[in-house]
C-alpha positions in Angstrom: -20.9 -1.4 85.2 -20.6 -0.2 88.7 -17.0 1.0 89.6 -15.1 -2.2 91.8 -12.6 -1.5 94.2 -12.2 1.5 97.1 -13.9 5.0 95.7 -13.3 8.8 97.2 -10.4 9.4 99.3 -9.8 5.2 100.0 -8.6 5.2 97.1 -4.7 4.3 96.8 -3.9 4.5 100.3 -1.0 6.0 101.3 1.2 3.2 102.5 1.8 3.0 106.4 1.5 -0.7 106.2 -1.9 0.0 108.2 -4.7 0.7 105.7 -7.3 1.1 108.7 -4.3 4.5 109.7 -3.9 5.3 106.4 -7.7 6.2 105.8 -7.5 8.0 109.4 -4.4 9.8 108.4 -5.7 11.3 105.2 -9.1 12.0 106.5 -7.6 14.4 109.3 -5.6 16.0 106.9 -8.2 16.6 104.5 -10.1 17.9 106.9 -7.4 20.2 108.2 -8.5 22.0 104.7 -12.1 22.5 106.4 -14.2 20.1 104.3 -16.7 18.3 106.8 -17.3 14.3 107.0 -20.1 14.6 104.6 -18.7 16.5 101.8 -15.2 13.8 102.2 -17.9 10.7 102.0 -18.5 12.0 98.2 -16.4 10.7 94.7 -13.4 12.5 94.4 -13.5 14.2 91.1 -9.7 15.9 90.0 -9.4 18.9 88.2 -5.9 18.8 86.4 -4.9 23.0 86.2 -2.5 23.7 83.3 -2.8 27.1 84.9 1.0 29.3 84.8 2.0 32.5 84.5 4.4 31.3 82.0 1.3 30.3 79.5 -1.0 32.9 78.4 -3.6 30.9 76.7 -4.5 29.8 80.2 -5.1 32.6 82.2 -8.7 32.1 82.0 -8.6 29.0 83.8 -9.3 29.9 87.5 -12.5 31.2 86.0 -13.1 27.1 84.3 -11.7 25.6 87.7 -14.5 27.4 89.3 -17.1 26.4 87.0 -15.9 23.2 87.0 -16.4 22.5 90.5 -19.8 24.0 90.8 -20.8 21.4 88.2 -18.9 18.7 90.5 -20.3 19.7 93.5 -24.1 19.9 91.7 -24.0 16.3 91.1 -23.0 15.2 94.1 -18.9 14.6 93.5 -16.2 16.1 96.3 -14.2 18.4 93.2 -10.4 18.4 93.9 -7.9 21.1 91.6 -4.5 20.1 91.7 -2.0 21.3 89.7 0.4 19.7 86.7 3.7 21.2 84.3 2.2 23.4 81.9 3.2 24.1 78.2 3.2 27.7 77.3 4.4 27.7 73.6 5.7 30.7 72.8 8.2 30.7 76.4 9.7 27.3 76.3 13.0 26.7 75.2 14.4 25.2 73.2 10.6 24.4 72.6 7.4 23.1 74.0 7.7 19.8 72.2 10.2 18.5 74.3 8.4 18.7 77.2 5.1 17.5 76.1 6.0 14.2 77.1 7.4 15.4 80.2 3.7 16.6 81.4 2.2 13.5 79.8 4.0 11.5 82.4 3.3 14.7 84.9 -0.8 13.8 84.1 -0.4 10.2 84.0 1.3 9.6 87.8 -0.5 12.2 89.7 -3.9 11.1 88.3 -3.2 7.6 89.0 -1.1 8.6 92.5 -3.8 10.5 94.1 -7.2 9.6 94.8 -9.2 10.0 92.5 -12.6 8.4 90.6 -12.2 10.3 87.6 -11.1 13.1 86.4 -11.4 16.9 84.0 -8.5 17.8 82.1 -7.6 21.4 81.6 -6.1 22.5 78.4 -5.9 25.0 75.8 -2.2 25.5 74.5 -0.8 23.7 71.9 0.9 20.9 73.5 -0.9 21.0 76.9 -4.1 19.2 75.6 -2.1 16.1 73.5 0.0 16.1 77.2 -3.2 15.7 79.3 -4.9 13.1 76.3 -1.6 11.1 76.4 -1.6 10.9 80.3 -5.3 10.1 80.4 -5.2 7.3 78.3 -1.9 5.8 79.9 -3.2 6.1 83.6 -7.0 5.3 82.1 -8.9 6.5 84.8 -12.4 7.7 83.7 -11.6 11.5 82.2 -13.4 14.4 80.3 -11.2 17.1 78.5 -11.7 20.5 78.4 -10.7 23.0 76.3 -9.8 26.4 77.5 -10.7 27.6 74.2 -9.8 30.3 71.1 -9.5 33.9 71.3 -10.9 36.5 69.9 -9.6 38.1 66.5 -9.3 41.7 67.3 -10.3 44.9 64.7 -7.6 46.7 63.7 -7.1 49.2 61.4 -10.4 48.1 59.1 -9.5 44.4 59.4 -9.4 41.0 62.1 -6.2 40.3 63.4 -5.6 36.9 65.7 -3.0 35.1 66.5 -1.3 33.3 65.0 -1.5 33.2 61.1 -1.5 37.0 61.2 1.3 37.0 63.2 3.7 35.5 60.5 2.2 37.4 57.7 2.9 40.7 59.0 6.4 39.5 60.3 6.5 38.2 56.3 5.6 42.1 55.1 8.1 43.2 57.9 10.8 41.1 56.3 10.3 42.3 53.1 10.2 46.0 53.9 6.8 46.6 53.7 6.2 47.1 57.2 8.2 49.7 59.1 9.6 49.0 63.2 6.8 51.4 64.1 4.5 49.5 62.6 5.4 46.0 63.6 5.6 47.7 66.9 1.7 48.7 67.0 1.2 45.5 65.4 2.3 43.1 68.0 0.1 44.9 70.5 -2.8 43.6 68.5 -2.6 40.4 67.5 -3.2 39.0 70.9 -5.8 40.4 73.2 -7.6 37.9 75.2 -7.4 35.1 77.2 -7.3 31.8 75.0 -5.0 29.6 72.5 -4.3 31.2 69.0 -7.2 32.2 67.4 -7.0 30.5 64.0 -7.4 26.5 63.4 -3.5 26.1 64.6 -2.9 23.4 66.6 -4.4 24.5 69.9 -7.8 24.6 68.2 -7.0 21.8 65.9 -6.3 19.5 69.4 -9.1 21.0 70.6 -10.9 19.6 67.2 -9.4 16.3 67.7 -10.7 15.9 71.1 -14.9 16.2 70.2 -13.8 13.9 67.2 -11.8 11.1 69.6 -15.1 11.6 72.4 -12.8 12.9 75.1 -14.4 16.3 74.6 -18.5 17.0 75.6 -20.3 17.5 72.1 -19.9 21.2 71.4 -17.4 22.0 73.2 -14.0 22.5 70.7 -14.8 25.5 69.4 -16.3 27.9 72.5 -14.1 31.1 72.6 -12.3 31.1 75.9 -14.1 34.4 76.9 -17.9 33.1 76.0 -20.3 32.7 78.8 -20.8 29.2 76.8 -17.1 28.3 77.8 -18.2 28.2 81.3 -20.8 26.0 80.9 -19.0 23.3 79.2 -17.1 23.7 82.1 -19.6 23.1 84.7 -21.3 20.1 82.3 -17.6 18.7 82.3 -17.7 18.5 86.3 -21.3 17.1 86.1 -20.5 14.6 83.6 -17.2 13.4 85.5 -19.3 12.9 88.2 -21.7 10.5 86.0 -18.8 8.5 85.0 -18.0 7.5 88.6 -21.4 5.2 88.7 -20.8 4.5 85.3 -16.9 4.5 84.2 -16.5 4.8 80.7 -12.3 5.0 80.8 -10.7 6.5 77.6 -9.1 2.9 76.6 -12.7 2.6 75.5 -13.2 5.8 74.2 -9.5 6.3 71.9 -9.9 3.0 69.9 -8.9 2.4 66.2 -12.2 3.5 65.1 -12.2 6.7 67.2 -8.5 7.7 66.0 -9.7 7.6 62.5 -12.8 9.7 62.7 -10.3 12.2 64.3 -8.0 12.1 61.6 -11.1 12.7 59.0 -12.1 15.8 60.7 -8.1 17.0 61.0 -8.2 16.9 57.2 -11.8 18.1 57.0 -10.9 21.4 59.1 -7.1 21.7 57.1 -5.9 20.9 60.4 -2.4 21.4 61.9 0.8 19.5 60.4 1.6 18.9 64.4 -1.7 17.0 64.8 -0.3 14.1 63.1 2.1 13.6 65.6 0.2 14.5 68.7 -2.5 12.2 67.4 0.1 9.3 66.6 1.5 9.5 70.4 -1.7 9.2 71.8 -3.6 6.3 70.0 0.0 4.2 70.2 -0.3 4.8 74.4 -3.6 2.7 74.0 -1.8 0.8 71.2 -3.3 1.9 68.3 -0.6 2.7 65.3 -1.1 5.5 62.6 -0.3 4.2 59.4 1.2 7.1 57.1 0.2 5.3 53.9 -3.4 4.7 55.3 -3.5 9.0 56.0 -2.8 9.4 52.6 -5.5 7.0 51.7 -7.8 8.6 54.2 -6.8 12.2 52.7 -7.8 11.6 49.2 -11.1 10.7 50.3 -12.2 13.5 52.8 -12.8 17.2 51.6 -12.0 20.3 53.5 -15.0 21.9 54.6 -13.7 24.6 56.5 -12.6 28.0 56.1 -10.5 29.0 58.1 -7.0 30.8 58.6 -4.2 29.5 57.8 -5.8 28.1 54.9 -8.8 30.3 54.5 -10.5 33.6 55.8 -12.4 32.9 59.0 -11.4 32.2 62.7 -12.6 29.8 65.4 -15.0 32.0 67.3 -16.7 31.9 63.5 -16.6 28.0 63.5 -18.1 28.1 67.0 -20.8 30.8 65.7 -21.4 28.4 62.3 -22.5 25.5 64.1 -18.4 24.2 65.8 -17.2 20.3 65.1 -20.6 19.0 65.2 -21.5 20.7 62.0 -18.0 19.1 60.1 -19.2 15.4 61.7 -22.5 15.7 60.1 -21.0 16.4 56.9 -18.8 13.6 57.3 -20.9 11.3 58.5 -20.9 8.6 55.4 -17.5 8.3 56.2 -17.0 8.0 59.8 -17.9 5.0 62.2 -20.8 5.8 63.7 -20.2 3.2 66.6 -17.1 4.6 68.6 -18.4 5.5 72.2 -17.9 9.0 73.4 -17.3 10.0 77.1 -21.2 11.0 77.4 -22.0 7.3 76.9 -23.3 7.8 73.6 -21.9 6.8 70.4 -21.4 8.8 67.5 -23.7 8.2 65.4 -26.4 8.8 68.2 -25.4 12.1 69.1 -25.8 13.0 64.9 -28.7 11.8 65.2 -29.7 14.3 67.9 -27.7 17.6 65.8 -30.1 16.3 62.6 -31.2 19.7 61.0 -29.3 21.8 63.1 -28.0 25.2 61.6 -25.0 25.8 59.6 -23.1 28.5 58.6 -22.2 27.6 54.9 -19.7 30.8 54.1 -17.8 28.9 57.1 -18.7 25.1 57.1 -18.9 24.2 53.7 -21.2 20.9 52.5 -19.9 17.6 51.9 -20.9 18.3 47.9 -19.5 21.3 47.7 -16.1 21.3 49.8 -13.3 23.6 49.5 -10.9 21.5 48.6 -11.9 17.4 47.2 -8.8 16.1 49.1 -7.4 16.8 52.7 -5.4 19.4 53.9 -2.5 16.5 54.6 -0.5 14.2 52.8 2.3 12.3 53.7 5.3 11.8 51.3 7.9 8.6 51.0 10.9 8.5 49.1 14.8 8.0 49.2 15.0 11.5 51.0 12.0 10.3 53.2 11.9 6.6 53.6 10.1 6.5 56.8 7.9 9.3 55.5 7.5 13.3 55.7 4.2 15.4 55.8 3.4 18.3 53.5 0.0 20.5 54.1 -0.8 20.9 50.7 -4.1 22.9 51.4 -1.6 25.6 53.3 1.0 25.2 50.0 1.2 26.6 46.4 0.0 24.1 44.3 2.2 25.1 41.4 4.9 24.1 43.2 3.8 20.3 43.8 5.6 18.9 40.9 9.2 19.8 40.0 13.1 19.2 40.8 15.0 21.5 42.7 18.5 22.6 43.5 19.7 22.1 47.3 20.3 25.1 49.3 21.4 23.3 52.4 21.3 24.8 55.8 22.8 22.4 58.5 21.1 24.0 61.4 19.3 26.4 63.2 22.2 28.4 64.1 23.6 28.3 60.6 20.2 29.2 59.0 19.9 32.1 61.2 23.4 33.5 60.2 23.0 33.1 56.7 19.3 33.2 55.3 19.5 36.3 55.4 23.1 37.0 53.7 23.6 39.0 50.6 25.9 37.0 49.2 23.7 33.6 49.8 23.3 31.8 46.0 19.7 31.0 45.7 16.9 31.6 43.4 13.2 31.0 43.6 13.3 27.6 41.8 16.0 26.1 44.7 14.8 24.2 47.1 16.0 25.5 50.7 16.5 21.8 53.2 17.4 22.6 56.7 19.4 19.7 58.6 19.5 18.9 62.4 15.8 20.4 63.6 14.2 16.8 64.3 13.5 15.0 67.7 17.1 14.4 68.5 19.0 17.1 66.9 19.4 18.9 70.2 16.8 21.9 69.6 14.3 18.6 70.4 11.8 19.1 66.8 10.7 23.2 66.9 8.6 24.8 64.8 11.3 25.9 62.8 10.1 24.4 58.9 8.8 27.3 57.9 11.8 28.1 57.3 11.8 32.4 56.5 12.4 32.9 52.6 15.4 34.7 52.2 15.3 38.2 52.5 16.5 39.4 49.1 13.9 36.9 47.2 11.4 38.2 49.4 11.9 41.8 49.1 11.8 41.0 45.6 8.2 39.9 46.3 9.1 36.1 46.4 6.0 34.2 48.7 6.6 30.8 48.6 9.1 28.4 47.4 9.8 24.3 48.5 11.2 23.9 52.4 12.6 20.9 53.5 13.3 19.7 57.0 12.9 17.5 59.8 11.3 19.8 62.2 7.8 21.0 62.6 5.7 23.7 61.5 3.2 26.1 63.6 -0.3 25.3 62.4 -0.6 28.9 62.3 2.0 28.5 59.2 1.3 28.5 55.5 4.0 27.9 52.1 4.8 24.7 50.7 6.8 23.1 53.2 8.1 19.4 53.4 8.2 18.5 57.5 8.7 15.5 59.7 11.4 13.9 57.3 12.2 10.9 59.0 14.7 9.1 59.4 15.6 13.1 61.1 19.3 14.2 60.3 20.9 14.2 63.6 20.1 9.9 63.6 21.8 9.6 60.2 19.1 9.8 57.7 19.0 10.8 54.0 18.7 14.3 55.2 21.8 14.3 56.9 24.3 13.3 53.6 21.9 16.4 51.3 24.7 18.7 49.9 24.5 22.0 48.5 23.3 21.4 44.7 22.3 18.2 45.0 18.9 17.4 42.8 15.4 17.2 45.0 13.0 15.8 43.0 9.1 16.3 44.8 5.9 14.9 43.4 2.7 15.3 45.9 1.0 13.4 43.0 3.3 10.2 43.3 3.4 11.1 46.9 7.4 11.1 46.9 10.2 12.8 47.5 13.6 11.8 46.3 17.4 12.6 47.0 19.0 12.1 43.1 22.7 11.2 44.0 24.0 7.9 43.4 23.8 5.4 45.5 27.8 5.3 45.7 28.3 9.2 47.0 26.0 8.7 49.5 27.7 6.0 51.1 30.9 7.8 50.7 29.5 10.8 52.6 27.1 8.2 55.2 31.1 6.7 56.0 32.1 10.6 56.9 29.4 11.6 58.4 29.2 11.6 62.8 25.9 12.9 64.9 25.7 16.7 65.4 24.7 16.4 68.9 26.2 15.9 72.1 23.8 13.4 74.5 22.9 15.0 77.8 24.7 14.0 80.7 22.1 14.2 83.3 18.3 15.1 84.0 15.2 15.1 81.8 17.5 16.5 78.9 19.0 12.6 79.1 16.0 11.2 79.2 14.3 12.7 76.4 17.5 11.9 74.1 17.7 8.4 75.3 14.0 7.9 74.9 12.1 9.9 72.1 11.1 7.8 69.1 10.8 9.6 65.9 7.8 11.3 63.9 5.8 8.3 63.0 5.6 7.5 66.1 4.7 10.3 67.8 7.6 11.3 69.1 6.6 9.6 72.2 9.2 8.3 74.5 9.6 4.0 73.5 9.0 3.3 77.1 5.4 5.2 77.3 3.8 3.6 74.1 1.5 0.5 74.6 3.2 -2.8 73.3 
């Protein structure tokens, strides 16, 4: 169906209260940039730059801008970059998740502001590429995503290194003394040393997973390390294809339906997939007003294998996914299970592009069949209980599965700050059987949800060669991250839930099997301590601090803002 309404630069006029001005008025100015009458007559396709010096994963991208608009301008389209807040993980503070809903609503109003017929999204980072899908699918303009892409892992000393999952294990050995300051020094010069997003199916590649799977992505295209040749051509196809959707919108309301959401979640579990995905993926189905059902992951989990190896949870790394055959391998293992129907942003559905991959070649040491996975269940579960009633999320293909059933002693750590000062202590009482619970770390608990649940064993147990043990919090975990670690407890701390009354020796009882996990204190002493008990943080007087605390919605719903989600 042919596009209705004003197209290229008549789009949304700037309002003079003289259309016929307006048009005149913007023309001149464009043309003030030197583009000619002819090249101004053509569909205006937007290039959304997450480009900053601030974000290392995307330095790469004047290189896809480029290649982007050479693909635009093949097909006929007038390409315009512009350029939006972007997410660099590792230099935000307190952390990138509180302003991923910031540049949501960045993408959302300047796509639907400026004129534009459709538009390429590029994203790479961890929380840049939920941003742009969340925006896209509130301002639902035709749009194609593109991934910036993984690193590479680098040799080092006989072995691949790449961020991330490396990162923590030889910050792990460093804790424990096995690794000198020297070394850690040579170390961090190596763990990171090309353009891209972390190197290892985090949640930057994870999102970029979840994109091919929803259809926002072109077939292929997750997987490309940023510094392939192959990278750039997605990048010019994206420009081409955004171009094609101008004659022929396909906008992502259509694409990001029920039926779309849960192929993406079968390929998150499939590829043992970031903890944060759940969340990322839960904000952006509910902005086209699809809802994530926590009991309906775990049903979804005990039916789909992992099929891929790779770090955190296995041995390989994304530019080995991309060389064994990238998502479209996993979706043709999983194809009994998937709907076959959901449209894609090529104007195919599903099952039609599987039907074009049949026979194509796999890399089994890296993409494992459906018949002989991994693991028989997904990487994910979700957990409910008295300490959990609105649900908690455990990566059990990342966790030590001797540690699935048991109770626990509390070691209770009522914040950041407080766990910093005293994990480490001498004089801490805790043994390996304890289960460590961190308070205050969720949405509204002031340090806005960081990756802080993988929460650092103490240093005397792990010196004493201690690797894992149960972790319990309301804040997130890098996908990079590994242990058996209970995140996303919701109702968080800081808005009263169970997690906020858990005292030190309190009984934790946690059974992945029952898929629960339980506060044992009597009902009585709870409300005794609930009566006591006020909210750790202060609400922000003023700016997007105040917003964000007003706003944000917890776990199971995305941590979106209330006002963003579709009714």
């Amino acid at each position: 169906m042919a596009q209705i309404g004003p197209k290229g630069l008549a789009r949304g006029l700037t309002n003079y209260g003289d259309a016929g001005f307006s048009l005149y008025l913007r023309r001149s100015f464009a043309k003030s940039m030197g583009y000619s009458g002819e090249m101004l007559a053509r569909p205006v396709v937007g290039i959304a730059d997450a480009k900053s010096g601030f974000n290392n994963c995307h330095r790469h991208f004047p290189e896809l801008v480029e290649a982007v608009k050479r693909g635009v301008i093949a097909a006929g389209g007038l390409p315009i970059d512009f350029p939006t807040v972007s997410l660099g993980e590792v230099f935000l503070s307190p952390t990138s998740m509180m302003f991923r809903n910031l540049m949501s609503m960045d993408v959302e109003e300047m796509v639907r502001a400026q004129p534009m017929d459709a538009v390429v999204l590029i994203g790479a980072c961890d929380k840049t590429v939920p941003a742009q899908l969340m925006g896209a699918a509130s301002a639902d303009v035709p749009a194609v995503q593109l991934i910036g892409g993984p690193m590479m892992p680098t040799s080092f000393h006989g072995e691949r290194l790449g961020a991330c999952t490396d990162c923590r294990r030889f910050w792990a050995m460093h804790r424990a003394g096995k690794v000198d300051q020297d070394g850690i020094n040579e170390i961090e010069g190596q763990l990171a040393t090309t353009a891209g997003s972390c190197a290892v199916m985090g949640t930057a590649s994870t999102m970029a997973s979840i994109a091919e799977a929803l259809g926002m992505a072109l077939p292929g295209s997750a997987a490309i390390p940023a510094v392939h040749a192959d990278r750039l051509r997605a990048a010019e196809a994206s420009g081409r294809r955004a171009v094609e959707l101008v004659a022929r919108p396909i906008r992502p309301s259509q694409i990001i339906t029920a039926k779309s959401v849960e192929n993406a979640l079968r390929v998150l579990l499939a590829v043992g997939g970031s903890t944060n995905a759940i969340v990322h993926l839960t904000a952006i189905a509910g902005r086209v007003g699809v809802k994530i059902d926590l009991h309906r992951l775990n049903e979804i989990s005990d039916t789909t294998p992992v099929l891929v190896d790779l770090k955190p949870t296995g041995q390989h790394y994304m530019s080995d996914l991309y060389a064994a055959g990238g998502i479209g391998a996993v979706l043709r293992e999983l194809k009994p299970l998937l709907h076959l129907d959901a449209m894609a942003v090529t104007g195919e559905t599903l099952g039609e592009r599987l039907a074009q991959e049949e026979g194509a070649w796999v890399d089994r040491a890296v993409v494992r069949s459906f018949a002989e996975p991994l693991a028989k269940e997904g990487g994910l579960v979700a957990l409910f209980g008295s300490l959990a009633p609105s649900g908690a999320i455990l990566k059990r293909s990342a966790a030590d599965a001797s540690l699935f059933e048991r109770e626990g002693r509390a070691v209770v750590f009522a914040s950041l700050d407080d766990l910093a000062a005293r994990v480490d202590d001498p004089a801490l009482q805790i043994a390996p059987e304890d289960f460590m619970v961190l308070q205050n770390a969720g949405p509204k608990s002031g340090y806005a949800m960081p990756e802080a649940g993988y929460l650092p064993i103490p240093q005397k147990l792990a010196r004493a060669g201690l690797k894992d043990m149960v972790r319990i919090s309301d804040a997130r975990m890098s996908g990079t991250a590994y242990g058996t670690i209970v995140l996303h407890v919701s109702p968080e701390a800081a808005a009263g839930g169970p997690l906020a009354l858990v005292q030190n020796g309190d009984r934790i009882r946690l059974s992945v099997k029952a898929r629960r996990i339980d506060l044992l204190v009597e009902d009585a002493e709870l409300a005794r301590r609930r009566a006591a008990w006020k909210p750790p943080a202060e609400v922000p007087k003023r700016g997007y601090a105040k917003l964000y605390m007003d706003h944000v919605l917890q776990a199971e719903h995305g941590c979106d803002f209330d006002f963003l989600r579709k009714a």
